[in-house]
C-alpha positions in Angstrom: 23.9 105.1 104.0 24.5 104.6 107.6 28.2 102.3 108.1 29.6 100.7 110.6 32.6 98.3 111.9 34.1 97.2 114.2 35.3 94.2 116.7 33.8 91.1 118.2 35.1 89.4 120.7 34.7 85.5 120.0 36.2 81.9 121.4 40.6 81.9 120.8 40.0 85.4 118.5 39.0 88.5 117.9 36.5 89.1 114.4 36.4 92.6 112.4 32.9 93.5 111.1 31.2 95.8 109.4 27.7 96.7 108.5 25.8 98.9 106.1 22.3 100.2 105.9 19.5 99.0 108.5 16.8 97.4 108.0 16.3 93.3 107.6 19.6 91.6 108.2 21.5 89.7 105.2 25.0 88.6 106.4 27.1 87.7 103.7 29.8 85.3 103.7 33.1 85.7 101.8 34.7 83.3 99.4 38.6 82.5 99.3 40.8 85.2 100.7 38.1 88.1 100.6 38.1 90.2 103.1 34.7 91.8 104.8 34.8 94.9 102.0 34.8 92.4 99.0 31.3 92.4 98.4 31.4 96.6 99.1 29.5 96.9 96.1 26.6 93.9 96.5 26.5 95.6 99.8 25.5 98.7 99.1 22.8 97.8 96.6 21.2 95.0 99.2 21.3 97.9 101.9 19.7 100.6 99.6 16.6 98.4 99.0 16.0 98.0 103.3 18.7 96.0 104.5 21.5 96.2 107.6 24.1 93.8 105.8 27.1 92.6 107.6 30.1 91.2 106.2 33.3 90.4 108.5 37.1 89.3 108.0 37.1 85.3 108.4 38.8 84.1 111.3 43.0 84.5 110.5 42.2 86.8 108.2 43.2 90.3 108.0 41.9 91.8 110.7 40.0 89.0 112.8 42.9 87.9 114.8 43.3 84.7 116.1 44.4 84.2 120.0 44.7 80.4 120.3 43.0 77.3 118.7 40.1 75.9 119.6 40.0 72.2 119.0 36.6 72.8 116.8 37.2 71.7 113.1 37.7 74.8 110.9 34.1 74.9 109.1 32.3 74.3 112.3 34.5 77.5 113.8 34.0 79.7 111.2 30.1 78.8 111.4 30.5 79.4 115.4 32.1 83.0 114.6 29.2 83.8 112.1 26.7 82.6 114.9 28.8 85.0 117.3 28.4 87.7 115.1 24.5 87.6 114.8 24.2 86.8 118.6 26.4 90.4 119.5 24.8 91.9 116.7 20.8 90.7 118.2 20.5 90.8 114.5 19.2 86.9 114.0 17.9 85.4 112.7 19.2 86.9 109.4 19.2 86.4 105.9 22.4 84.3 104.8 24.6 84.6 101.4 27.6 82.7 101.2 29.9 82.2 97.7 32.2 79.1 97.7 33.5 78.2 101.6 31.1 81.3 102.5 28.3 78.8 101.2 30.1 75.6 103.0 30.4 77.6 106.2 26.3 78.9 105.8 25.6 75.5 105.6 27.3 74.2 109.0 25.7 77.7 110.3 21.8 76.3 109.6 23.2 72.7 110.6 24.8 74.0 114.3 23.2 76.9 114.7 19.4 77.1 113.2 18.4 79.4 115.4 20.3 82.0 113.4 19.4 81.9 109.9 16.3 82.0 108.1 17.2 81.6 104.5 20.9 80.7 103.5 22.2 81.1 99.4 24.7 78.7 99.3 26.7 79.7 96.1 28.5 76.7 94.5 29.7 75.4 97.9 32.7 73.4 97.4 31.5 70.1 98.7 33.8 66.8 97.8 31.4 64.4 99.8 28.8 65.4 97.5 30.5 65.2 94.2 33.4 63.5 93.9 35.7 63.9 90.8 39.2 62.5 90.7 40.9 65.2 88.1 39.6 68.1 90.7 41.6 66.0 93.4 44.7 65.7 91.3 44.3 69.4 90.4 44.1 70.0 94.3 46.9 67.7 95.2 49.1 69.8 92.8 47.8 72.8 94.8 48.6 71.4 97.9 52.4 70.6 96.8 52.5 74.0 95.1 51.5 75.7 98.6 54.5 74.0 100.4 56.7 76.2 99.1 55.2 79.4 96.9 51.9 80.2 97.8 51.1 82.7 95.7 52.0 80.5 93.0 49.0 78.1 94.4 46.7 80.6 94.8 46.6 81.7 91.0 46.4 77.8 90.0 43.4 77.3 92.4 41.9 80.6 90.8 42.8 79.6 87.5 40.5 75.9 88.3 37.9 77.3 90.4 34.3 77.6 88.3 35.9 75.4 85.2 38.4 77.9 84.5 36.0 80.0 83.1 36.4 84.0 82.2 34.1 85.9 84.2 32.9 89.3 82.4 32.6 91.7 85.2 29.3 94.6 85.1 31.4 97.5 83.9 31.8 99.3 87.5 32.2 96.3 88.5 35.0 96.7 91.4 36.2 95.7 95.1 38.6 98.1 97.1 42.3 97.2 97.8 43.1 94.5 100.2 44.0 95.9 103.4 45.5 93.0 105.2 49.1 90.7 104.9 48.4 88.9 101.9 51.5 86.5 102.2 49.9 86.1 106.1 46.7 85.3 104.9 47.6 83.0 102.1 49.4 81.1 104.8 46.9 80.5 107.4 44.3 79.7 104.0 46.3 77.0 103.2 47.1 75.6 106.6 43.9 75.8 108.0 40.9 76.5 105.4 42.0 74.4 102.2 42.3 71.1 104.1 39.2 71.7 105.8 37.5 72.2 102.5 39.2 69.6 100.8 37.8 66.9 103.9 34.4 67.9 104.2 32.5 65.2 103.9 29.2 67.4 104.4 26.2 65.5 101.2 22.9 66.8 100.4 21.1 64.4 103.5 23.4 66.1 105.9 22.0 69.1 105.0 18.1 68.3 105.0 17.6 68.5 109.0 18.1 72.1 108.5 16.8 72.7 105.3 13.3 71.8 107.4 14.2 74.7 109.9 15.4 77.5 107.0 14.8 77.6 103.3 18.2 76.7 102.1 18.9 77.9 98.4 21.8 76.2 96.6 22.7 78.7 93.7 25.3 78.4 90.8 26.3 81.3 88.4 25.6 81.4 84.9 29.1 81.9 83.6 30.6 78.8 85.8 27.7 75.8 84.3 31.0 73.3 83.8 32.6 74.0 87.0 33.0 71.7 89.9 31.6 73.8 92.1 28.7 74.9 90.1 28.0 71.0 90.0 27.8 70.6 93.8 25.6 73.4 93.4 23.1 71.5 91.2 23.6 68.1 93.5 23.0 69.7 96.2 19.5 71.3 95.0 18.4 68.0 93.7 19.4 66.4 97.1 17.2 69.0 99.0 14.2 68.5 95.5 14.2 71.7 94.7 15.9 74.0 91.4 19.2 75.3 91.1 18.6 78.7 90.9 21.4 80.8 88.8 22.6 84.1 89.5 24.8 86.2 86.8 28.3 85.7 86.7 30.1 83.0 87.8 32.1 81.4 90.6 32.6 84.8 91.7 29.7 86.4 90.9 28.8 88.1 94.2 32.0 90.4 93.4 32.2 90.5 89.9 28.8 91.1 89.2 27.1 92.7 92.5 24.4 94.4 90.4 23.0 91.5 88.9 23.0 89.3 91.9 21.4 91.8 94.0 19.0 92.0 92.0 18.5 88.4 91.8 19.0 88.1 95.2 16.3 90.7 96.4 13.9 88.5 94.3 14.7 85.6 96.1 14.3 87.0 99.6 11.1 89.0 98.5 10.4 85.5 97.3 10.8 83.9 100.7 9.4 86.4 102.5 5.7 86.0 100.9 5.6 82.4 101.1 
């Protein structure tokens, strides 16, 4: 399959991106700390049934290097960079998948910049204006503590919470390559910048229907996280918009853990879409 990566330059940084395949564009958006080769595998099974799909390093991660500050709130950038992307690209408007503040960011991507999606997943988007629940803000308030001072110890809580503190079984193959950038870097710019911009959103389900009107947005949860949090918003979320929750295999982190399923599932979807 034909790959690709490289550099983009964008407002106060510079973005690393890579693409695989050709064909319809699907840019996917990374949960957490993943870097642009985290979905590797989902990747290569979306681009071997027709598609170019692009994944990139989130702004102060790894490899997208960040200049100077903008001034715009931290979803809204990221959502800006993703536009950026697409725009350099001449790839929009694309197919979107996002997993966790992938999902959030897709959302303020169709909200600011509709003219660059077509249909967003939005996989159990963290989204606290939606669904409010006071042990999951206790449980982040210890996080935030944690960070101050160790945050590699606040990391594995948050993973430990994340999707209900469910196991996820993995597809057997099931893998993602080694990290390639500063982990102690990124963890620090994560929590600095990202985690408090999740933690504040104040984004519901009727902020979200001016573009659901423009693109089909799909809220999706996995099968594996049904008593997480944000499998919940998920769930909200599609009955804000009146429309199903539709669950993929896996769980929180299904995109990774089981990228053979979810393509699947995925390619259905679009194919889906596309016919309507």
């Amino acid at each position: 399959m034909q790959t690709h990566n490289g550099t983009i330059q964008a407002d106060g940084a510079e973005l690393y991106y890579q693409t695989v395949g050709g064909g319809t564009p699907v840019l996917v958006l990374q949960g957490g700390l993943s870097e642009a080769g985290a979905t590797d595998q989902l990747a290569g099974h979306l681009a071997r049934s027709g598609h170019l799909v692009i994944t990139h390093d989130r702004r102060g991660i790894s490899r997208s290097i960040v200049h100077r500050p903008t001034g715009l709130p931290a979803l809204d950038q990221h959502a800006a960079d993703a536009a950026t992307i697409l725009r350099t690209l001449d790839v929009g408007p694309a197919l979107v998948v996002g997993a966790s503040i992938g999902a959030l960011i897709g959302l303020h991507l169709a909200i600011n910049h509709p003219d660059q999606v077509r249909v967003l997943v939005a996989h159990e988007p963290p989204m606290p204006g939606l669904v409010h629940d006071p042990q999951r803000e206790a449980d982040l308030d210890r996080i935030e503590a944690m960070a101050a001072t160790d945050v590699v110890a606040a990391i594995q809580l948050m993973g430990a919470i994340t999707g209900g503190g469910a196991r996820e079984v993995s597809e057997p193959d099931a893998a993602s390559p080694a990290p390639v950038g500063d982990l102690m870097a990124n963890l620090r710019y994560f929590f600095t910048h990202d985690f408090p911009a999740v933690r504040s959103s104040s984004l519901t389900a009727a902020g979200v229907k001016p573009a659901a009107q423009a693109a089909r947005v799909l809220p999706t949860g996995g099968i594996a996280s049904r008593q997480g949090w944000e499998h919940r918003c998920a769930a909200a979320l599609a009955e804000g918009l009146g429309q199903p929750l539709v669950e993929l295999p896996g769980g929180h982190n299904g995109l990774v853990s089981n990228p053979r399923g979810v393509a699947g599932e995925l390619l259905h979807l679009l194919h889906q879409e596309a016919v309507s």
